[in-house]
C-alpha positions in Angstrom: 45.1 -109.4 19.9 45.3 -110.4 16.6 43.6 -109.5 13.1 40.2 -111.8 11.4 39.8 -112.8 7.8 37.4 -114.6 6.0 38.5 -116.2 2.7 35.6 -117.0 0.9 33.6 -118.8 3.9 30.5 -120.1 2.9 27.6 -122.3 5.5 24.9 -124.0 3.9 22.2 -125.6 5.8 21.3 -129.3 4.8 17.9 -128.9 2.9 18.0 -124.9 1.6 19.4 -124.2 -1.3 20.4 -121.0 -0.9 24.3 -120.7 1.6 23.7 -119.2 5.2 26.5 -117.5 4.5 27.6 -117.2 0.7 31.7 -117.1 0.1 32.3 -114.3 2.6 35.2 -112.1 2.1 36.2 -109.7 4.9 39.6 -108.7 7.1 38.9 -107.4 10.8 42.1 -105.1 11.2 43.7 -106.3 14.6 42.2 -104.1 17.6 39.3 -103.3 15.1 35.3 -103.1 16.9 33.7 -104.6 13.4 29.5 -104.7 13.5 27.8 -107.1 11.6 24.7 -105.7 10.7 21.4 -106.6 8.4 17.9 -108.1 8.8 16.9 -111.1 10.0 18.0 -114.5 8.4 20.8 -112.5 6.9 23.8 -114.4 8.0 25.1 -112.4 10.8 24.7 -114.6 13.5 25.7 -117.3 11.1 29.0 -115.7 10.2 29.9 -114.9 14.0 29.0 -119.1 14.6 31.3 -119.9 12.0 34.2 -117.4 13.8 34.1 -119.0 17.0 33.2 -122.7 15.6 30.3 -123.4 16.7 29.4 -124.0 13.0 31.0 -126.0 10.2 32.5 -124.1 7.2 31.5 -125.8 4.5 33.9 -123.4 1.9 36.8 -121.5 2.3 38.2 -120.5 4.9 38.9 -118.7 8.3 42.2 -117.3 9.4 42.4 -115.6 13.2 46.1 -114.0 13.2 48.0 -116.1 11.2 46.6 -119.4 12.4 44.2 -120.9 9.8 41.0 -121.9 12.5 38.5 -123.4 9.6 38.5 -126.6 11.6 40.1 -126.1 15.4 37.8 -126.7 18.0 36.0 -123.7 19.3 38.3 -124.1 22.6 41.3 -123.9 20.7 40.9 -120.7 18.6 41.2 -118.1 21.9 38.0 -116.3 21.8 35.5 -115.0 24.3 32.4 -114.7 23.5 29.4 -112.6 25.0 25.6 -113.3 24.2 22.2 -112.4 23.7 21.4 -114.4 27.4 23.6 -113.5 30.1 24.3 -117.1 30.4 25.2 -116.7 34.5 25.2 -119.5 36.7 22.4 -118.2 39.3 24.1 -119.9 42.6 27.5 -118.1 42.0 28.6 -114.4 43.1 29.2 -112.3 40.4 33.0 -112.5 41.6 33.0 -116.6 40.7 30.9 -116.1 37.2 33.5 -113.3 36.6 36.7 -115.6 37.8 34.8 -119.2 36.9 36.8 -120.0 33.7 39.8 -119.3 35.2 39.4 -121.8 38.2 38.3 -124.0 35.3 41.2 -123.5 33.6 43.7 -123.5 37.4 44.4 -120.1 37.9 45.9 -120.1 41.0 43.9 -118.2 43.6 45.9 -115.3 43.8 46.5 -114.7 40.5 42.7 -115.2 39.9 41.6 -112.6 42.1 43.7 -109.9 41.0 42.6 -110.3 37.1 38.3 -110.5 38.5 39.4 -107.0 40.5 40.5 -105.6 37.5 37.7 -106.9 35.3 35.3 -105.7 37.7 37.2 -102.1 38.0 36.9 -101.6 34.1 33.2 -102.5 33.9 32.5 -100.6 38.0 31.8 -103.9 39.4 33.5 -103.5 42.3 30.5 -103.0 45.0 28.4 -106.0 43.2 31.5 -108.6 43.4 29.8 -110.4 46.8 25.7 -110.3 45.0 23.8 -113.1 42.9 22.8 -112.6 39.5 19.2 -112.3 40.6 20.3 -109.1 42.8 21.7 -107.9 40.0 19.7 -105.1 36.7 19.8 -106.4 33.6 22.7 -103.7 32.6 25.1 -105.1 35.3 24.5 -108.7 34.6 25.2 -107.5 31.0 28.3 -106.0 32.7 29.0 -109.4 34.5 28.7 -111.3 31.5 31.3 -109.5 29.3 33.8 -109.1 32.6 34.0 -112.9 32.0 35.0 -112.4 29.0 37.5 -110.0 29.9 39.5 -112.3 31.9 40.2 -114.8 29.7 42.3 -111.9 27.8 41.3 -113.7 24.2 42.6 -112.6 20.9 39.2 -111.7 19.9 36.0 -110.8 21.2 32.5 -112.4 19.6 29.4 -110.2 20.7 25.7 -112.0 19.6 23.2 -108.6 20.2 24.6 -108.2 24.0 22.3 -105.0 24.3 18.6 -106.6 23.2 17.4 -107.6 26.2 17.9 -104.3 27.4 15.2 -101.2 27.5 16.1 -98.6 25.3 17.6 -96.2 27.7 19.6 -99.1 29.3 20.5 -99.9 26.2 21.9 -96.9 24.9 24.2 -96.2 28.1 25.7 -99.6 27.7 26.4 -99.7 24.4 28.5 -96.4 25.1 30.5 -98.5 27.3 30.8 -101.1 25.5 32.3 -99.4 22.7 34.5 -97.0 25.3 35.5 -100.5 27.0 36.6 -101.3 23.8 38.7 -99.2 22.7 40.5 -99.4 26.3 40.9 -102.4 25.9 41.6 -102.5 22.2 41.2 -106.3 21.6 39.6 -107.2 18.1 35.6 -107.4 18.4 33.2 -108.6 16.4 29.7 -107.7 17.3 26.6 -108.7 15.7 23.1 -106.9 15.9 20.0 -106.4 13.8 19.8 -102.6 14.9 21.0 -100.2 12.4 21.5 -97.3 14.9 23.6 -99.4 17.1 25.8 -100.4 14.7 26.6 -97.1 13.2 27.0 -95.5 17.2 29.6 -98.3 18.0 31.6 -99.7 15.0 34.7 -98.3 13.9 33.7 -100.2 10.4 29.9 -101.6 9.7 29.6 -104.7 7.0 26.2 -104.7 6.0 24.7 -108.5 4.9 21.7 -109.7 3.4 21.2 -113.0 2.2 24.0 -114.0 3.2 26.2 -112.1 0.7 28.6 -108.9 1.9 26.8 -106.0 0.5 29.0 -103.4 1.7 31.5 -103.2 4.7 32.8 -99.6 5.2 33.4 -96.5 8.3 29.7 -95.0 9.2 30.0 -92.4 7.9 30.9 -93.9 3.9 27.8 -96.5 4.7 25.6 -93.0 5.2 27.1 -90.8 2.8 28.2 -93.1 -0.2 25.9 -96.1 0.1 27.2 -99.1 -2.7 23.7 -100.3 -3.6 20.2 -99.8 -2.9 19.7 -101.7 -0.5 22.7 -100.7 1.9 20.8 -97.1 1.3 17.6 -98.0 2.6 18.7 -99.8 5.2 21.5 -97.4 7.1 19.8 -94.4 8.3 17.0 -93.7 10.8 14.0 -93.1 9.4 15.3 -95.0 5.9 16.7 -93.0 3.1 13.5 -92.2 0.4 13.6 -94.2 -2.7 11.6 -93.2 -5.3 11.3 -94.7 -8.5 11.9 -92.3 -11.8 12.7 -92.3 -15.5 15.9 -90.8 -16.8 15.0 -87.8 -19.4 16.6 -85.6 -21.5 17.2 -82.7 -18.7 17.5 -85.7 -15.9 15.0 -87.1 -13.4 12.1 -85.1 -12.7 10.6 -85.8 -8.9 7.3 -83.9 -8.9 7.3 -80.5 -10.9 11.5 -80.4 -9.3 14.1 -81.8 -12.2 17.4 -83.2 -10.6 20.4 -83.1 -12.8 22.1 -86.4 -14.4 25.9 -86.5 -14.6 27.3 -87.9 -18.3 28.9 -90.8 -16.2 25.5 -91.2 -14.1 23.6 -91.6 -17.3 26.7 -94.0 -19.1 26.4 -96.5 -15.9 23.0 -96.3 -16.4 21.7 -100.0 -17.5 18.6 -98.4 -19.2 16.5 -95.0 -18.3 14.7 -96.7 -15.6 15.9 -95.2 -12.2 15.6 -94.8 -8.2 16.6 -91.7 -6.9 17.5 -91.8 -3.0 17.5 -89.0 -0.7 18.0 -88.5 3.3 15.5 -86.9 4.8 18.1 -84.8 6.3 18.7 -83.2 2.3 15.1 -82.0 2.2 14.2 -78.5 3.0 11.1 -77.5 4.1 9.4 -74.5 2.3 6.2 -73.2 1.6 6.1 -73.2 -2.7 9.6 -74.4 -3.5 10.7 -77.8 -5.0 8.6 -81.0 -4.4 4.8 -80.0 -3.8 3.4 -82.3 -0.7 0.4 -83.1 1.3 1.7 -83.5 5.2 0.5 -86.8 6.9 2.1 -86.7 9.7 4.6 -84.4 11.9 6.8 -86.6 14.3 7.8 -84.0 17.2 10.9 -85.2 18.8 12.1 -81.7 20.6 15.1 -80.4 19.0 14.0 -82.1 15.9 10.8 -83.1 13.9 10.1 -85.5 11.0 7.4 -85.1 8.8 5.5 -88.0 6.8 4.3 -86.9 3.3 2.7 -87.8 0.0 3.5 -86.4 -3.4 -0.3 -85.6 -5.5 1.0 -89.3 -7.2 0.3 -91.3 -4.5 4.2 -91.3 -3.6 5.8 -91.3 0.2 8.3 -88.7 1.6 10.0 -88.1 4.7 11.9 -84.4 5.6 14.0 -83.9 9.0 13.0 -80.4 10.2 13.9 -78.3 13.1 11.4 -79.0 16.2 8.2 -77.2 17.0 8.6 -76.1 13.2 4.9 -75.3 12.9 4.0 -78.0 10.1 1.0 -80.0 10.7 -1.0 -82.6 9.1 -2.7 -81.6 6.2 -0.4 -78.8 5.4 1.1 -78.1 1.8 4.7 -77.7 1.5 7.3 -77.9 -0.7 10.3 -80.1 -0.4 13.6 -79.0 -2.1 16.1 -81.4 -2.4 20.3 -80.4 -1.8 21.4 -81.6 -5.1 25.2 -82.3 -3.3 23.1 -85.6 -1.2 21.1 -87.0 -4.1 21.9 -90.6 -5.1 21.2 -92.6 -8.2 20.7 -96.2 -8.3 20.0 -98.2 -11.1 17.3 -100.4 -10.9 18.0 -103.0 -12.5 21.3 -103.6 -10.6 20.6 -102.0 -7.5 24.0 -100.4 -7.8 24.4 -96.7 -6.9 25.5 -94.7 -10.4 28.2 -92.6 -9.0 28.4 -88.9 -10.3 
């Protein structure tokens, strides 16, 4: 096991002007699960390229432990790495995919065995050890794939969105055991995927990129509760955080006929008066008169639970969490109070949060 740190890596791509991945700063605690997480053409894939050197750095540099890797061969640097395609070799039982690097490597046979029975024992693989790939759902092949990884007992585990050629159920049972496996393991993992609701389910710490620069990297629940910026906000959180654009007056921001209180240190951070105010759908209440005065679009009935799509008389969009089978409907009018304790303030001109 050991610990990862970027210092100040930066890829750029011959022809765009803008890095891949822009002077990256960030240290992966040794035994640490770390998820990289943001949207497409971020850098995330990028970055975990650059970790097991399959791309050039082009700044800075890369340390894994103490041993600076910026430009050992990707052989060299002691990682195992699990991808998007299962990357089996169809002809071969799952016991030979499983055991395949370490014949390449001249394991002897004994040895060899014992370390596949105990990969496949972790990842209950034991009754598929004698089937083909083909024989094989796309969870255990998924299974298969990382129990090759296993063996190789690396320093550090590099994970390319393992889970997205899954269906969503499948998906969500394995990325439990992934993330169980883990921390049974506790070797240092880095795993990359675009889903926001995977990442904050299996990571110990999330780092949250977009174009290519570190926007945040913090525990789950920091990411959801203290977001740095703007955009971290409306990106962590499932249905996204509302953003609503407002003008800092004397009393504070007024959303609607509802006025939310400025600190004095919100309002000195403040670039100017112009404003977004952020809340969860989780800090709205749901009342008949009180707060925010809506018009319901739509009620999304998920059992336990219930979202609800609405409009302010300006034209602007809302969405409240709810208990489920609530009784709201479209076309309703509600009011939407707001718990002044989950509010956020960003400034827009910076993007930055204006902390209370």
């Amino acid at each position: 096991m050991a610990t990862v740190t970027f210092d100040q890596a930066t890829r750029t791509y011959p022809g765009l002007e803008r890095p891949a991945v822009d002077a990256l700063d960030l240290a992966i605690d040794d035994g640490e699960f770390l998820v990289l997480v943001g949207p497409s053409g971020c850098g995330k894939s990028t970055t975990l390229r650059m970790l097991a050197g399959l791309e050039p750095v082009d700044a800075g540099r890369i340390h894994i432990g103490d041993v600076d890797v910026t430009d050992v061969p990707p052989k060299h640097r002691d990682i195992a790495m699990v991808f998007q395609s299962y990357a089996l070799y169809p002809h071969m039982t799952v016991a030979e995919n499983i055991g395949f690097h370490l014949k390449v490597k001249r394991v002897p046979k004994a040895e060899r065995r014992e370390r596949v029975a105990q990969a496949a024992a972790v990842l209950d693989l034991q009754d598929y050890l004698d089937r083909k790939p083909g024989q094989l759902s796309g969870g255990q092949r998924q299974r298969v794939a990382m129990g090759r990884a296993i063996v190789r007992e690396p320093k550090v585990f590099l994970m390319d969105e393992p889970l997205s050629n899954l269906d969503a159920k499948l998906r969500v049972q394995t990325r439990t055991q992934i993330a169980a496996l883990q921390r049974r393991l506790g070797v240092t993992t880095v795993y990359v995927t675009h889903d926001q609701v995977e990442a904050m389910t299996m990571g110990d710490r999330v780092a949250v990129l977009d174009q290519g620069i570190l926007q945040q990297c913090a525990t789950p629940r920091e990411l959801y509760t203290e977001p740095v910026n703007r955009f971290v906000a409306g990106f962590i959180g499932s249905p996204a955080m509302n953003l609503l654009d407002a003008t800092l007056g004397p009393d504070g921001v007024t959303i609607g006929l509802h006025t939310i209180p400025v600190t004095p240190a919100q309002r000195a951070a403040a670039t100017n008066e112009h404003v977004t105010v952020g809340i969860r759908p989780d800090a709205l209440a749901i009342g008949p008169t009180h707060g925010v005065q809506v018009t319901v679009d739509v009620v999304e009935e998920l059992g336990s639970e219930a979202y609800v799509y609405c409009h302010t008389d300006d034209g602007r969009s809302l969405v409240a969490r709810t208990m489920g089978l609530s009784g709201v409907s479209g076309g309703d009018q509600v009011g939407l109070l707001p718990d002044l304790s989950q509010v956020h303030l960003f400034d827009r001109a910076t993007g930055l949060r204006l902390r209370p």
